[in-house]
N, C-alpha and C positions, 0 to 999 in steps of 0.2 A: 504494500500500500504506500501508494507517493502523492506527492503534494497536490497533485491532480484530484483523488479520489476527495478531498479535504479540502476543497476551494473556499470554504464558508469558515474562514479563519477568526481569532477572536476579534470583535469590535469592539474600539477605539473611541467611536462617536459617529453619532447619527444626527440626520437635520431630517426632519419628514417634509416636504413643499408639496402643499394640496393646491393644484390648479385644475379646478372646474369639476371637468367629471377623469380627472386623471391626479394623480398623487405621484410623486418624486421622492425617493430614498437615495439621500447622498449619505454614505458609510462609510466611514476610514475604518482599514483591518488590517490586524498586524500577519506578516508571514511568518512563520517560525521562526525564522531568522533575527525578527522583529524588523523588517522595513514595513512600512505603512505605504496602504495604498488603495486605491476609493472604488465602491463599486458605484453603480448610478443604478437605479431602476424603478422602471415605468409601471407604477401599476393602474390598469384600467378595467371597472366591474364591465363585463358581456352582460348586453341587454337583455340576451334573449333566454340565458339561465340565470342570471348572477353571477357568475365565477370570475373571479380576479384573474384578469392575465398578467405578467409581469414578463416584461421585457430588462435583460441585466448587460449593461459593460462594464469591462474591468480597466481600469483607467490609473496604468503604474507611474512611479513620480518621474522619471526619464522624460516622459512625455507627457508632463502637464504646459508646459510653455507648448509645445508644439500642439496640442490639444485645445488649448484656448488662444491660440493664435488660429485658428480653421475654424473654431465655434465664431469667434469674433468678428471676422471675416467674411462667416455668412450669413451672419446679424445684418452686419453693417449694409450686404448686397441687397439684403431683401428691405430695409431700412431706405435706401439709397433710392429704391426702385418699385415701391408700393409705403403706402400710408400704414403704419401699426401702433394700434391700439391695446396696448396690454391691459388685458385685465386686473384687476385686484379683489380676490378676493377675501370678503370676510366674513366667514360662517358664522358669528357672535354675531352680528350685528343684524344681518338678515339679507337685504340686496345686495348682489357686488356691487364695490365703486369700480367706476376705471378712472385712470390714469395713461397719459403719456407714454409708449414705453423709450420716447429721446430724454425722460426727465433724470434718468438716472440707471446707469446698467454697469458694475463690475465686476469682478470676478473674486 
């Protein structure tokens, strides 16, 4: 058994980002070794049973400049070349606001 079978390493810290009808798991995990390194994943309920899908990458620190130099990149193209409206949402309160999303973006 190798580090492969054991991808789900101890976690570090978690952020949960709930956008809309999709939720976001940013997770720093230690390898055995102890480097830290983030998974990301998408989870979104199926309408048509309820089942959570989750979509996961693994995202090691070599390539976080390079990783948010391409995220930013294609922010910036679709920003550049279409009107965006980021949402905000706030489940406490009741309606989402929005907001801008040129008011404020980084990493």
């Amino acid at each position: 058994m190798g580090d492969f079978d054991n991808r789900e390493r101890e976690e570090v810290y978690s952020k949960k980002v709930r956008a809309g009808k999709r939720t976001y798991f940013f997770d720093v995990k230690a390898t055995r070794s102890n480097d830290y390194y983030v998974t990301i994943t998408e989870s979104k309920k199926r309408l048509e049973d309820g089942v959570f899908i989750k979509h996961k990458i693994f995202l090691y620190k070599e390539d976080f400049e390079k990783f948010a130099e391409g995220l930013k990149d294609s922010i910036d193209y679709i920003k550049a070349n279409q009107e965006v409206v980021e949402k905000r949402y706030e489940f406490s309160e009741g309606a989402p606001e929005t907001a801008k999303a040129d008011e404020d973006f980084s990493f």
